[in-house]
N, C-alpha and C positions, 0 to 999 in steps of 0.2 A: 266394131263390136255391135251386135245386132241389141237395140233398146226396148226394152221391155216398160212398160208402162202399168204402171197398178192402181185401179180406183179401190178407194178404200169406204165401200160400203157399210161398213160396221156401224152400226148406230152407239158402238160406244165410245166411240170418238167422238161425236158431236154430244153426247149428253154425261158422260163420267164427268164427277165431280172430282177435282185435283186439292189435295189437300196442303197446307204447306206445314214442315218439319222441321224439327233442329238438322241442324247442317253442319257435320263437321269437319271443319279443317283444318286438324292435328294432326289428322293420322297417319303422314306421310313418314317416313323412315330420316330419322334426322342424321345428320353429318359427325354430328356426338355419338358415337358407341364404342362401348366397352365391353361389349354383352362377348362372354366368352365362345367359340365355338360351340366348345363342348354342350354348352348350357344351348345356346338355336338350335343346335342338333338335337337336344333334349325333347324343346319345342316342336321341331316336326316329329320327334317319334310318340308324341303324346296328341290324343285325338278330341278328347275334349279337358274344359276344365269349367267350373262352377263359380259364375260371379254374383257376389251377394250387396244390393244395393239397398242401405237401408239409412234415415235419415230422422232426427227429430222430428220433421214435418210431416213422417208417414200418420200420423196422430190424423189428420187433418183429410187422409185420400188423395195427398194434391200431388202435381207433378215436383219431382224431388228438386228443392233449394230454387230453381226457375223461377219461379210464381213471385220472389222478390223483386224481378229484376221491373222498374215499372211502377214497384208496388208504393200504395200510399201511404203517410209515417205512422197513421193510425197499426195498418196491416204492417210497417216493419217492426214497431217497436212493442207490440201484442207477440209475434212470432219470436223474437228474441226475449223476449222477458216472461212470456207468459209459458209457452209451448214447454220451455227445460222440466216446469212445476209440476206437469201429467205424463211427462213421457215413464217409462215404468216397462220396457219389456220383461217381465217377469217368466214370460214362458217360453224365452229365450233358448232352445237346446244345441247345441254347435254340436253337443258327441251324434245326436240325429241326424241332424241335417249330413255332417259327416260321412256318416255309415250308407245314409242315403245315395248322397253324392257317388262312393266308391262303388257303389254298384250297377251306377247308373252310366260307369264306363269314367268317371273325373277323375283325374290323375291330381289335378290342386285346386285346391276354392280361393277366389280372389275377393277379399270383406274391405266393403267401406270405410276406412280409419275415417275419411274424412271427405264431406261433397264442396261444391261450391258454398254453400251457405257458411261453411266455418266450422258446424259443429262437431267436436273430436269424439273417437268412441273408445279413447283411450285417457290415462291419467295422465295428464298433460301439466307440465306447467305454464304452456306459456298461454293458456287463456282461461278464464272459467264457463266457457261455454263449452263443455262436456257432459259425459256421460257418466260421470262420481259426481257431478252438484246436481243430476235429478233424483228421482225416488228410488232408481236402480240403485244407484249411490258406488256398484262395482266398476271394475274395469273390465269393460266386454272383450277389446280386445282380445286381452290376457285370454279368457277362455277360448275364445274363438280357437287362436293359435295352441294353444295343449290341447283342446280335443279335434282339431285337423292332424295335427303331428299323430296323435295317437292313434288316429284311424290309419297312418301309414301314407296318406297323402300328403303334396309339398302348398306347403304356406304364400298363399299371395296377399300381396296388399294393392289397394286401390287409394289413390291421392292425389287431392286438387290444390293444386297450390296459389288458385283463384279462390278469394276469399272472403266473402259477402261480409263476414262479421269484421273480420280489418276494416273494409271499405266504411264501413258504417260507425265503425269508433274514430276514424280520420276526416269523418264529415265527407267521403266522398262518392259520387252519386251509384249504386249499384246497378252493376253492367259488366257483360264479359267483354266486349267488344271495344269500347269506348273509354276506358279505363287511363285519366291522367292524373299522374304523380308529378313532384317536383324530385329534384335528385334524392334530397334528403329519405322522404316518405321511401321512395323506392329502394333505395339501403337496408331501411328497417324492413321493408317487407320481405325483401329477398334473406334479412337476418330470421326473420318471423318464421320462413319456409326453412330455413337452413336448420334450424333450432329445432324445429317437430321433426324433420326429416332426421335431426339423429336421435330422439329421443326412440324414432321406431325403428332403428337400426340399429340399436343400443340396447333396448328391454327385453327385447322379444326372442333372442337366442340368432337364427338363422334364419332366414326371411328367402324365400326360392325366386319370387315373381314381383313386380312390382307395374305397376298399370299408373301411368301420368297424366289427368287430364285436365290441361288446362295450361297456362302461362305465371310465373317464367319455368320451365322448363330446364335450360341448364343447371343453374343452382342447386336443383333438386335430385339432376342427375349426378351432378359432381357428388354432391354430400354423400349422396347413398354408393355410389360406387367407390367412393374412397372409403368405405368405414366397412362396407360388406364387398368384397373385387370378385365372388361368384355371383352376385347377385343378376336376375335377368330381366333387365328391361324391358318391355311389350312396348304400349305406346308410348312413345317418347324414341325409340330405337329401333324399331324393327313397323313395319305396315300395319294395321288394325281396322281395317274398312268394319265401319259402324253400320249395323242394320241391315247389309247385304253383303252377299256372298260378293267375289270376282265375278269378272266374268267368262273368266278364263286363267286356264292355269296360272299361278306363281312359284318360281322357282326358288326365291327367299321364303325364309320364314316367315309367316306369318299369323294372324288370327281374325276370326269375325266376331268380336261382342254381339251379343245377339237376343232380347227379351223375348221370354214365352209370349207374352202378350204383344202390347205397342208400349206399353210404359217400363220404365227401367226400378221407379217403386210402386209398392205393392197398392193398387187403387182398386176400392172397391164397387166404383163407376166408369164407366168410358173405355173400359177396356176389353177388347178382346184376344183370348188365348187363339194361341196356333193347336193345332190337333195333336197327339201325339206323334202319329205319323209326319203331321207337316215337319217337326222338331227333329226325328229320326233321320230324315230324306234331306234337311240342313244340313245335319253333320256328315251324312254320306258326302254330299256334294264338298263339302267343306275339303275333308281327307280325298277325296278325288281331284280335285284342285289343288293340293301339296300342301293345304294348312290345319288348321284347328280350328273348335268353335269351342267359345265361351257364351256360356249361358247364361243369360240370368233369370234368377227368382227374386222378391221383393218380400220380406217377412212384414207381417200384420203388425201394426204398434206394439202388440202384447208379446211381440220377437217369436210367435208360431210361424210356421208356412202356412202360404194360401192352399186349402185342399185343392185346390185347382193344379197348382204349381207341385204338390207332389203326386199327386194321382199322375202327373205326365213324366215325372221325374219317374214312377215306379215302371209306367209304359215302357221307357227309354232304359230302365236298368231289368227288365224282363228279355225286351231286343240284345241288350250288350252281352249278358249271360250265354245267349246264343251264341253269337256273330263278333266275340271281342276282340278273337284274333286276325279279324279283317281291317281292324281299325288300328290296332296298336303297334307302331313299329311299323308301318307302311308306309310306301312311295306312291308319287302319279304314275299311272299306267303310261304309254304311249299317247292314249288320246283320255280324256276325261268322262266321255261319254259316247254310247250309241244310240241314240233315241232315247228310249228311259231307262237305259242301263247302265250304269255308272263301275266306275272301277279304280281298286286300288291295287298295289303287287308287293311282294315281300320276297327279297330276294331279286334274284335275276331270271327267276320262271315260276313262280307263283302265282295267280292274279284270283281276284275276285272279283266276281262280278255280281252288282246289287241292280234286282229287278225289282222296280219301286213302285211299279203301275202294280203290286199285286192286292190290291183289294178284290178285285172278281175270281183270283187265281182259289180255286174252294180246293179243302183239303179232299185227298185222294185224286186230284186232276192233273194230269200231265201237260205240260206244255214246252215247245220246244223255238229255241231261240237260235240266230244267224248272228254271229257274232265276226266281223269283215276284219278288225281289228290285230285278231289271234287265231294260230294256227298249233296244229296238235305235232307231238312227237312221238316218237317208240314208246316212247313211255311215258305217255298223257294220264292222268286220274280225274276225273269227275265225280264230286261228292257237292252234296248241301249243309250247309254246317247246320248242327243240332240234333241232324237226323242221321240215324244207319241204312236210310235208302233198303232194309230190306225187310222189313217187317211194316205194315201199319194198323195200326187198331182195330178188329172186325171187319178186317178184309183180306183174310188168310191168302186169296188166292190173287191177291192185286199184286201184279209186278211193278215196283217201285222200284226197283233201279234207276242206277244214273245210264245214261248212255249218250255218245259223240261219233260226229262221224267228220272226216273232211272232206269238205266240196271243193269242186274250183269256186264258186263261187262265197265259200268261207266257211267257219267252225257250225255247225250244227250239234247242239247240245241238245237233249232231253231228260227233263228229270219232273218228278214228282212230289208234290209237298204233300209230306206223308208222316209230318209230328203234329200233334193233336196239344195246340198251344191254349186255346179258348173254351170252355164250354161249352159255345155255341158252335166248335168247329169254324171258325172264322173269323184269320188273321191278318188286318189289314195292311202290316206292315213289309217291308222289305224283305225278301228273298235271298240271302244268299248264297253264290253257288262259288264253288273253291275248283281253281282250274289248275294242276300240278304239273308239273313239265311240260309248258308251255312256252311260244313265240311270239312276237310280234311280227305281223304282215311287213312294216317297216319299221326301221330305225328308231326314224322321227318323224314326229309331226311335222306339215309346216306351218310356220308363222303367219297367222293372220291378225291385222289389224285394220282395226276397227277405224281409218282417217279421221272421218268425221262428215259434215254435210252443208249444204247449200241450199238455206230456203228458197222456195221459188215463189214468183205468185199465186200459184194454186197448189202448194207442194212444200214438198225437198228432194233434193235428191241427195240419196245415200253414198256414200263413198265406202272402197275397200282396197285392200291389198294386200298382197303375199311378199312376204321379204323375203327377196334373195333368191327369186320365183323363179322356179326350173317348172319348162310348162311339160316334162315327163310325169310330175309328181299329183298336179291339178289343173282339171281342163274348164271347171266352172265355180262362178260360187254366185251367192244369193246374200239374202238377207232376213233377221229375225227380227219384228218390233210390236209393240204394245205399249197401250197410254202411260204413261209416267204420271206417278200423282204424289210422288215427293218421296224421304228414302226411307221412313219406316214403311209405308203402303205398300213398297216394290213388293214386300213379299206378300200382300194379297191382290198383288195383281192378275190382268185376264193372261190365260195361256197366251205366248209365244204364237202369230201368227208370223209365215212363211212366204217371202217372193218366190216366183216362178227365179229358176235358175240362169244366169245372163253367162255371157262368154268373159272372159280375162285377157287383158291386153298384154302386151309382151312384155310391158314392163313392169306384171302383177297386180296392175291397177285394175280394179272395177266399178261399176258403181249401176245404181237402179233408183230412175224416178218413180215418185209415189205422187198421185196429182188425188183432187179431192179433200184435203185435210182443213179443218177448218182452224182460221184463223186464229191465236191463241192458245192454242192446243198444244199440250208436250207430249212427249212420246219418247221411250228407249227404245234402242235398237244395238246390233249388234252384226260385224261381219261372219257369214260361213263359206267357207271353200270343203269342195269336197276332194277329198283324196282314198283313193282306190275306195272309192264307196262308205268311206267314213266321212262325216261332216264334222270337219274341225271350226270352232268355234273362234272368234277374238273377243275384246273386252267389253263390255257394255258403256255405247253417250248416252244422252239425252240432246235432242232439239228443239227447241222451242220457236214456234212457228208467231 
């Protein structure tokens, strides 16, 4: 195999600053499940859903329930005794947020009953640290759930069965990590978790979704599966990669939690939102990759949304009004991606394809894309959803048609953004184009993976490979990477730099040094092979040098 060598002159390799993050390792699919077919199947036909993280502590700006773990007795015994006395969301609206949600393409909202800190946002018996012994003095809950139900969307719950306030009345030191019981204590708590977990599978009617985070976990599952047996376990049951997408298809169900911002409550420092666009081009990729995104927002103390958090939430239910039928009920294409093209299909010859670089694309301009992927039949259609392709606003004589042509060397589309969504005439979001009795170039993809790698003394080198490699199907592959600076940041990291293409060994194996890397420095990366001129993707490492 002829060795390609890459220095890596980027200056931001030696000067980005890496930040470190919570890190979760929960999210894997546990060996407990109950979760009905029928109900994952739900899952994958549903594209996104709305998670709402809100916490006695958001009073305060601080990061939700965390900020104990450490904290001095001064700072725990002020936040439990003092914070219950001001909390007051009074401008609390769920039938809003609701109606918001549904347009915004969310099929269920998933609400915090309850974070690591302990505190319940329901009438509990088994503590009084709730949201009936502060100035609200209601049971939020309850509302939540009648006006989600009534907007037509399915009811999620979110529940930590780590629990800062036990920990603290058993004199024991607060930590997720480190956390020791004697048998006894451990009984009562797992009785502690059993006890809320039927109170909210008991009060509430029907409950769709239930989100696990934290330890012990079985307990939690048993209870609620034995009292509700349709109910649909997320984390705790099925994969939940926190804060980043895959990096490549999955063919389980799944989901990616996922804040507008970096914070999961509502902070009115230190935080910066994603664009609308960034949010929109998320859940593209998301439903391209075979799963869903949950979103979250963080309500302000006073239980409003942050106008930030709905100004993007209206961006995203402007998009969906469009383009919902691209998201709903859809599969992964053959491949996930062509450059910046992303795709989902419905059916067995539907596809859509979403062109996400369109910020320059200005209305009344044509542009025409190579699509290697899909190929046309007798009875091909090309349409843009939103738009009738034959009219556009004050420009009677502009041909706005769709048109396609096949090449040997792939689908060639043409079409023109020709609906007048903005004011200013210009819409920076996603394109979609609807391709109707359509094929795939092949079958299937193939299989790449991502090995892993081998620091060197001036480097690493990357590793790859193709399972199961018929070297008819792919004759090269390469490699994709950029700094790593922990796993909320991935998603403001620098574009995806590209190796030169290296050859593939018989036995699918490849791999590309990278020399130059300065010591200490992380970095993701990721394998590509290309086939019939599609660059199929594998899952994203990280290396640490």
């Amino acid at each position: 195999m002829k060795i390609v060598y890459i220095t890596l002159a980027l200056c931001f390799f030696y000067n980005f600053s890496f930040s470190q993050n919570d890190v979760v390792n929960d999210d894997e699919g546990s060996s407990y499940n109950l979760n009905k077919p029928e109900r994952e199947e739900w899952l994958r036909d549903t594209g996104a859903g709305l998670f709402i993280h809100f916490n006695v502590d958001a009073q305060l700006g601080v990061v939700i329930s965390h900020s104990l773990v450490g904290a001095s007795n001064d700072y725990v015994d002020r936040y439990f005794n003092e914070l219950p006395k001001t909390f007051n969301p009074s401008k609390f609206n769920p039938k809003e947020i609701a109606e918001l949600a549904k347009m915004a393409g969310m099929k269920y909202i998933c609400f915090t009953t309850k974070h690591h800190a302990g505190f319940c946002f329901w009438d509990t018996k088994t503590t009084d640290f709730n949201i009936t012994k502060t100035p609200y003095k209601k049971d939020m809950l309850k509302e939540f759930v009648e006006a989600t139900r009534e907007a037509g969307l399915d009811v999620g719950f979110y529940f930590s069965p780590e629990d800062f306030n036990f920990l603290r009345n058993h004199n024991i030191p607060i930590s997720r990590t480190n956390v020791k019981m004697d048998a006894k204590t451990t009984k009562e708590y797992n009785d502690y978790n059993k006890k809320q977990c039927e109170e909210l599978m008991t009060n509430y009617g029907k409950i769709d979704v239930f989100f696990i985070d934290g330890e012990p976990k079985e307990v939690v599952k048993e209870t609620c599966w034995r009292l509700q047996p349709n109910l649909l376990i997320t984390r705790g049951a099925i994969k939940t990669p926190e804060q980043a997408l895959p990096g490549a298809k999955i063919t389980q169900p799944w989901l990616s939690p996922i804040t507008m911002g970096t914070a999961w409550q509502y902070q009115p420092t230190n935080d910066r939102y994603k664009t609308g666009t960034q949010l929109i081009n998320l859940l593209i990729e998301a439903r391209a990759k075979g799963g869903s995104l949950l979103l979250n927002v963080g309500p302000k103390p006073n239980g409003e949304m942050a106008i930030q958090q709905e100004d993007r939430l209206r961006e995203m239910a402007l998009w969906n009004f469009i383009n919902h039928e691209s998201m709903d009920s859809v599969r992964s294409w053959v491949v996930a991606k062509e450059d910046d093209i992303w795709f989902t299909k419905k059916g067995k010859n539907t596809v859509y394809a979403f062109v996400t670089d369109a910020a320059d694309w200005k209305e009344a301009a044509r542009k025409t894309f190579l699509l290697h992927s899909v190929k046309s039949t007798p009875n091909t259609k090309i349409s843009v959803l939103g738009q009738n392709s034959q009219i556009i606003e004050y420009k009677a004589d502009l041909d706005v048609s769709c048109k396609y042509t096949q090449t040997a060397d792939g689908l060639e589309i043409s079409v023109v953004k020709a609906q007048r969504i903005y004011d200013d005439h210009r819409w920076p979001n996603a394109v979609v184009i609807k391709l109707e009795n359509v094929e795939p170039v092949f079958a299937e993809a193939v299989f790449v993976k991502t090995v892993g790698s081998t620091v060197a003394a001036d480097g690493a080198i990357l590793k790859g490979q193709i399972v199961d490699y018929k070297p008819a199907l792919s004759k090269r592959a390469r490699f994709y990477y950029r700094p790593y600076a922990g796993q909320v940041e991935t998603l403001y990291a620098a574009p995806w730099v590209k190796t030169v293409w290296v050859n593939i060994n018989a036995d699918g194996t490849f791999s590309a040094p990278l020399k130059g890397l300065k010591k200490g420095s992380r970095f993701e990366y990721k394998a590509v092979a290309e086939q019939q001129k599609v660059a199929v993707e594998g899952e994203t490492s990280v290396v640490n040098l």
